[in-house]
C-alpha positions as CSV (number, residue, x, y, z in Angstrom):
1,X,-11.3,-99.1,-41.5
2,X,-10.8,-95.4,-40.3
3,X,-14.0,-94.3,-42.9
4,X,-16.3,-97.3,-41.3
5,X,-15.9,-96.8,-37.8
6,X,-16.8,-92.6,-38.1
7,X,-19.6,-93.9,-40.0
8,X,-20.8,-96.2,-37.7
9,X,-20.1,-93.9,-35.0
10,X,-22.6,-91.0,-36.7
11,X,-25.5,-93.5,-36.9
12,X,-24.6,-94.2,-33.3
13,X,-25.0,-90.6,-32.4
14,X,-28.3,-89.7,-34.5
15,X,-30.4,-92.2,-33.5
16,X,-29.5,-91.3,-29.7
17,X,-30.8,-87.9,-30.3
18,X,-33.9,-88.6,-32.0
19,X,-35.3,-90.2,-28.1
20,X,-35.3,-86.8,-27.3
21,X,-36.6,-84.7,-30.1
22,X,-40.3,-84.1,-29.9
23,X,-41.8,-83.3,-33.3
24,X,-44.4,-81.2,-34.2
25,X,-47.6,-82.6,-34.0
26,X,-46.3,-84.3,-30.3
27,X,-45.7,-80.9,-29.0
28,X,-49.5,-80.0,-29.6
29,X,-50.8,-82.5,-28.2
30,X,-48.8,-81.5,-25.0
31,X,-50.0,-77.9,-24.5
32,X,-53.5,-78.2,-23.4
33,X,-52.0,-80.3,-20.5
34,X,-49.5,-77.7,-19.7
35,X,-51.9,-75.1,-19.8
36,X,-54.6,-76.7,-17.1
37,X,-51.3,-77.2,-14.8
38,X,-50.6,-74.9,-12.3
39,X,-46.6,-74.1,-11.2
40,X,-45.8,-73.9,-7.7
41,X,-44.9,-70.1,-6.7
42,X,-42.4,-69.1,-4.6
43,X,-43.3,-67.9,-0.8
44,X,-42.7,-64.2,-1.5
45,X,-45.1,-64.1,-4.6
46,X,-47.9,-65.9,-2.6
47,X,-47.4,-63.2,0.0
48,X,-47.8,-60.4,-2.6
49,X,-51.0,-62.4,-3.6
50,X,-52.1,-62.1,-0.8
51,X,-51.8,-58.2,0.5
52,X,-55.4,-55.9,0.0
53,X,-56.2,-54.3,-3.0
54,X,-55.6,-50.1,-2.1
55,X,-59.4,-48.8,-1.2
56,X,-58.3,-45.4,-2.2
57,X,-56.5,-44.1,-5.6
58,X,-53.3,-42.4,-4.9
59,X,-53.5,-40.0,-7.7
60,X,-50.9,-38.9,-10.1
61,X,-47.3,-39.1,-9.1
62,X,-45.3,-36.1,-8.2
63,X,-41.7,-35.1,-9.8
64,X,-39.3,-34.7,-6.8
65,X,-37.9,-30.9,-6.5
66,X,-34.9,-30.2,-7.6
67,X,-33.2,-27.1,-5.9
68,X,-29.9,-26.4,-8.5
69,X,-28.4,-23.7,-5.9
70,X,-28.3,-25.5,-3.2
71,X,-27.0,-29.1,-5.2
72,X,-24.5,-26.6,-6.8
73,X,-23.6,-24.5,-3.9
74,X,-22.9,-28.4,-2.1
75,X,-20.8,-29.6,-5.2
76,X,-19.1,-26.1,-4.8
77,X,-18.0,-26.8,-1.3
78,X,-17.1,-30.7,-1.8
79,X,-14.5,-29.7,-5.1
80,X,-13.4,-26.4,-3.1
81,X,-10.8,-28.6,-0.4
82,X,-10.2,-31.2,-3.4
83,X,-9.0,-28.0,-5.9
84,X,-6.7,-26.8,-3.3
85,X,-4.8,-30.2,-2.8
86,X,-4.4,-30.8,-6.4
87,X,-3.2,-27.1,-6.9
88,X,-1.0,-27.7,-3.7
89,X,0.8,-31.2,-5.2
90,X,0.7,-29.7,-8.6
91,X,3.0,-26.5,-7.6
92,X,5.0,-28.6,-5.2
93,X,6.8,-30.3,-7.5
94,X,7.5,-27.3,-9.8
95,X,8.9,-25.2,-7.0
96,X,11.5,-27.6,-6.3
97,X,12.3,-28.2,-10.3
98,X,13.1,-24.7,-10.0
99,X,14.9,-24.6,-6.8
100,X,17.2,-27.4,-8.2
101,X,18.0,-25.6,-11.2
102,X,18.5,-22.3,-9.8
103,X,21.9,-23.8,-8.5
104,X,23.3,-23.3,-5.3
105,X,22.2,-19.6,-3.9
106,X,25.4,-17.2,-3.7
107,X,25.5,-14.5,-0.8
108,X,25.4,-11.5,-2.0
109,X,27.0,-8.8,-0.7
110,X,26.1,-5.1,0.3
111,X,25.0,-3.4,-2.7
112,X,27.5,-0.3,-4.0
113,X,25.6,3.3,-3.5
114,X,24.4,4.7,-6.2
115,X,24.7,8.1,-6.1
116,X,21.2,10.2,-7.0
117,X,21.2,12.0,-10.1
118,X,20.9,15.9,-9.1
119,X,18.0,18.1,-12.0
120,X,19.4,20.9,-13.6
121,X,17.0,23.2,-11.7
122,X,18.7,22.0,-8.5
123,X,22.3,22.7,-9.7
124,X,21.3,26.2,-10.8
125,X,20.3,27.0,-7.4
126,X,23.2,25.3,-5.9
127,X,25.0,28.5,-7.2
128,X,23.6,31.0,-4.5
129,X,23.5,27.9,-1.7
130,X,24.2,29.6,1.6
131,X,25.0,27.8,4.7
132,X,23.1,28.6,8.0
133,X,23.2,28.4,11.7
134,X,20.5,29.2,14.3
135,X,20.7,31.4,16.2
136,X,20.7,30.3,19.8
137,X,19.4,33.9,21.5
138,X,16.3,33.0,19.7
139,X,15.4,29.7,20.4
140,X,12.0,28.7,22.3
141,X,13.3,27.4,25.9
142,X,12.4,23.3,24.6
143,X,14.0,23.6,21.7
144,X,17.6,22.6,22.1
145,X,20.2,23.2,19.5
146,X,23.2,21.1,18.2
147,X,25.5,19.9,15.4
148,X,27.4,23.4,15.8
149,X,23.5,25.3,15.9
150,X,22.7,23.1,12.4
151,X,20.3,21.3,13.8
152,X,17.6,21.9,16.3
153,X,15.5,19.3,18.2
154,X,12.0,19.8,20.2
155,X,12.2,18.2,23.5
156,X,9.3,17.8,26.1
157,X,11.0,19.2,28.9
158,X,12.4,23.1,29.1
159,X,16.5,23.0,28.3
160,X,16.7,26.1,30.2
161,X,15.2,29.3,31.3
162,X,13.9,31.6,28.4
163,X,15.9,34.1,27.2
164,X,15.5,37.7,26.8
165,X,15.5,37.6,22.7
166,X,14.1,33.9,22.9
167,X,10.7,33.4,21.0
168,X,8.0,32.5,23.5
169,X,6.2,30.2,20.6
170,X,8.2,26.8,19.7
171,X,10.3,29.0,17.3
172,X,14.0,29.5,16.0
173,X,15.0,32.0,13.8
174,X,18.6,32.1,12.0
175,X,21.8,34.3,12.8
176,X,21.9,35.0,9.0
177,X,19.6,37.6,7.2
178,X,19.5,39.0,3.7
179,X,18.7,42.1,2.1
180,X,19.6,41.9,-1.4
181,X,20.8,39.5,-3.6
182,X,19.7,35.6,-4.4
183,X,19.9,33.1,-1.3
184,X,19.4,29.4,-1.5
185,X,19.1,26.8,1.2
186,X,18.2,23.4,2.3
187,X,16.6,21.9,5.2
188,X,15.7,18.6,5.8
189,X,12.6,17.8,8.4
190,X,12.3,14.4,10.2
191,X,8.1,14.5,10.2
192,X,5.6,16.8,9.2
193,X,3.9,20.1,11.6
194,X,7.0,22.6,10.7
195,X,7.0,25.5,9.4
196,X,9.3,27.2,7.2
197,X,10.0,31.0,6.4
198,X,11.3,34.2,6.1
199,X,10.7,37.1,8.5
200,X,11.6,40.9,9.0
201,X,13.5,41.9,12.1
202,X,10.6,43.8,14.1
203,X,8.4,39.8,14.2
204,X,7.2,39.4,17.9
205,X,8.6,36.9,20.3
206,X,5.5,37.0,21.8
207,X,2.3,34.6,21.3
208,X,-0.8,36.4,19.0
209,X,-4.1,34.8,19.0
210,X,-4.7,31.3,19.0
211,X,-2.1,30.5,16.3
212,X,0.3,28.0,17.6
213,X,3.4,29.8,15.8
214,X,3.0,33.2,14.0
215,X,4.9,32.5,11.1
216,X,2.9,34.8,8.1
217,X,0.5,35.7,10.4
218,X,1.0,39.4,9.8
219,X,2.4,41.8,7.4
220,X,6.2,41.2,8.2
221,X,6.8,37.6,7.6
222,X,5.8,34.6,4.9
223,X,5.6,31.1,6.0
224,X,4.9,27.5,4.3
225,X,3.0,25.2,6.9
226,X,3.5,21.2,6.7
227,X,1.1,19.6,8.2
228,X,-0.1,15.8,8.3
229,X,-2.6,16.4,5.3
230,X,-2.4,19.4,4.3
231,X,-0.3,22.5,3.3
232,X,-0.7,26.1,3.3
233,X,1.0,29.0,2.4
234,X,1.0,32.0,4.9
235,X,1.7,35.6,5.0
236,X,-0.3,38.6,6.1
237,X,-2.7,36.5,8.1
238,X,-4.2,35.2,5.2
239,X,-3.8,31.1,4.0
240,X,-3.6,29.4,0.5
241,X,-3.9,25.7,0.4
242,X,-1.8,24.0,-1.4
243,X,-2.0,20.7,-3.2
244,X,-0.3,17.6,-2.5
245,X,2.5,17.0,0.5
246,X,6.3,17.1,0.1
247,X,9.3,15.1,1.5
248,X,11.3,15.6,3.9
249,X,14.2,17.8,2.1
250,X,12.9,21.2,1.7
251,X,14.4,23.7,-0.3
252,X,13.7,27.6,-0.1
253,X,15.3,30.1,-2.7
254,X,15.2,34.1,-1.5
255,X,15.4,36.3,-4.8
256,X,15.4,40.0,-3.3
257,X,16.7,41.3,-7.1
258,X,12.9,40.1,-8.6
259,X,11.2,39.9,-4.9
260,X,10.5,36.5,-5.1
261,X,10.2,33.7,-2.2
262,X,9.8,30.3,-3.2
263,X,9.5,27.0,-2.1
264,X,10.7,23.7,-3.6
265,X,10.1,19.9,-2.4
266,X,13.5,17.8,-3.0
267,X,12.1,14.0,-2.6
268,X,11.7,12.3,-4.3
269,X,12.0,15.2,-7.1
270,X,12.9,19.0,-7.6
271,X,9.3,20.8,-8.0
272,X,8.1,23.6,-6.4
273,X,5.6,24.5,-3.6
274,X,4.6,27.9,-3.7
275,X,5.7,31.2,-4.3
276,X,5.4,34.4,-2.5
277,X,5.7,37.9,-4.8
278,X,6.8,41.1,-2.9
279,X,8.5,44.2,-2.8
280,X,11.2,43.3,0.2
281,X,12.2,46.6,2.0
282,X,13.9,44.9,5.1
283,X,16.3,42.6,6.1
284,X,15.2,38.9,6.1
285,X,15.8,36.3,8.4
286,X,15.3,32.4,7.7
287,X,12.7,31.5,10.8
288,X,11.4,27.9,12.0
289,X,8.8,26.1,13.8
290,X,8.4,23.1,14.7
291,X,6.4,20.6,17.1
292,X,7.1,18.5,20.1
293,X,9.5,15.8,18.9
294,X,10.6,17.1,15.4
295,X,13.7,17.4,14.3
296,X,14.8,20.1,11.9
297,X,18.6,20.3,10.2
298,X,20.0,23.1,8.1
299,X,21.9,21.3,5.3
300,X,25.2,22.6,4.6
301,X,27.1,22.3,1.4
302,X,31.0,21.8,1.2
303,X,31.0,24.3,-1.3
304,X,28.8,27.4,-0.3
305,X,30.2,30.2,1.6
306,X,28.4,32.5,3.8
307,X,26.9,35.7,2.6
308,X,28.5,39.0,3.0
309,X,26.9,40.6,6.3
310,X,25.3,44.0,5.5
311,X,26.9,47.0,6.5
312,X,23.7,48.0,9.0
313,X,23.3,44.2,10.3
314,X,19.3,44.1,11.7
315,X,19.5,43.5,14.9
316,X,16.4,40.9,16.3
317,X,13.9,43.2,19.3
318,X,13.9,41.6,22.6
């Protein structure tokens, strides 16, 4: 019963279908009736129907300019603010990965000194190191001496009246002087416009020229002058530059066996300046300048002793 009823049920389902089928030849006969009926249009195509014809033709189409700078300089400064976020989030997270594994931060305390390693050219002139004082007859009237006449200072304001053997340019000379032997001493400056040097007893208190100290500005005295750019070496009136500046420690080594005066820069190494060749017939003395508001210090060493005074000790003119 199950293979009639499917049976039935196809016949059912063909003959249904055929109504609607149009065959060949029918479909022919159809078109030409198609073809002489017109479909209604829409209202928006009847209105394009309707619109003028152009009276003019409105030539050949242009390309639309394309200006790369200026769409790249744009794009440039719309990703510009976008790069620096991402770069912004992007490191955020990696600076606190590493904060949390650096572990909590300890305080560290003061670190130990570490003392500075001293050149074997430095130790060999420790051997002849002399310890100075200035000489407080000689001082310029602003400059005012302490630290037992170690250091001196340049103040604005007179410290007193002048004195009878004091220098009337802003100069200091040393109690000390030397006539034979090898001498070695330090001096540390707190700025540049000093001057440093050596000078016979007969050099005059007195101003010459327009020079502000006269420090190797004649024949009796030889002079190294620091200033803010420069450097120069001075005797006789005549001046060398020199290159390069120094620190602030200053080291000057007096050689009266080989007549030789020189210079050395401490900071942050031992090299020297210049050096000054001569035949050395007097006594020397160390002498100083400085300007308003320097600072100059003899260093003194534990160790060094003072020299033996000559037996004729030169005595400074007044």
């Amino acid at each position: 019963m199950i293979r009639v009823s499917r049976i039935s049920w196809h016949r059912r389902m063909t003959a249904s279908s055929s109504r609607y089928q149009i065959s060949g030849p029918r479909a022919r006969a159809l078109l030409p009736r198609l073809a002489h009926r017109s479909l209604p249009l829409s209202p928006g195509v009847q209105e394009l129907q309707q619109l003028p014809e152009p009276t003019e033709s409105l030539g050949p189409l242009t390309s639309p300019q394309w200006n790369e700078e200026q769409q790249l300089s744009n794009v440039n400064q719309l990703l510009s603010p976008l790069c620096e976020l991402l770069l912004e989030e992007k490191s955020l997270p990696k600076v606190a990965a590493k904060a949390a594994d650096a572990g909590p931060l300890e305080t560290l305390g003061p670190l130990a000194p570490v003392p500075s390693a001293v050149c074997p050219l430095r130790k060999k002139l420790w051997q002849n190191y002399r310890n100075l004082t200035f000489d407080p007859e000689t001082a310029n009237q602003y400059l005012h001496l302490s630290h037992k006449d170690q250091r001196v200072t340049h103040h604005f304001q007179a410290q007193g009246p002048a004195k009878s053997g004091s220098f009337e340019l802003w100069q200091v000379q040393c109690t000390q002087s030397f006539q034979t032997g090898q001498h070695y001493w330090e001096v540390r400056v707190s700025d540049h416009s000093v001057t440093l040097g050596v000078t016979y007893p007969k050099l005059s208190r007195q101003k010459l020229g327009t020079h502000t100290d006269n420090i190797g500005r004649g024949p009796c005295s030889w002079g190294l002058c620091i200033q803010e750019d420069s450097m120069q070496a001075w005797h006789n009136g005549k001046s060398q530059r020199l290159r390069g500046l120094p620190g602030q420690l200053l080291g000057v080594d007096l050689n009266l066996t080989s007549g030789c005066l020189t210079f050395y820069s401490l900071e942050p190494r031992t090299q020297p300046l210049h050096t000054f060749y001569a035949v050395f017939s007097q006594p020397l003395f160390p002498v100083f300048w400085l300007l308003e508001g320097r600072t100059l210090t003899l260093c003194h060493q534990p160790e060094a002793t003072l020299p033996a005074r000559p037996q004729e000790e030169a005595t400074a003119p007044s």
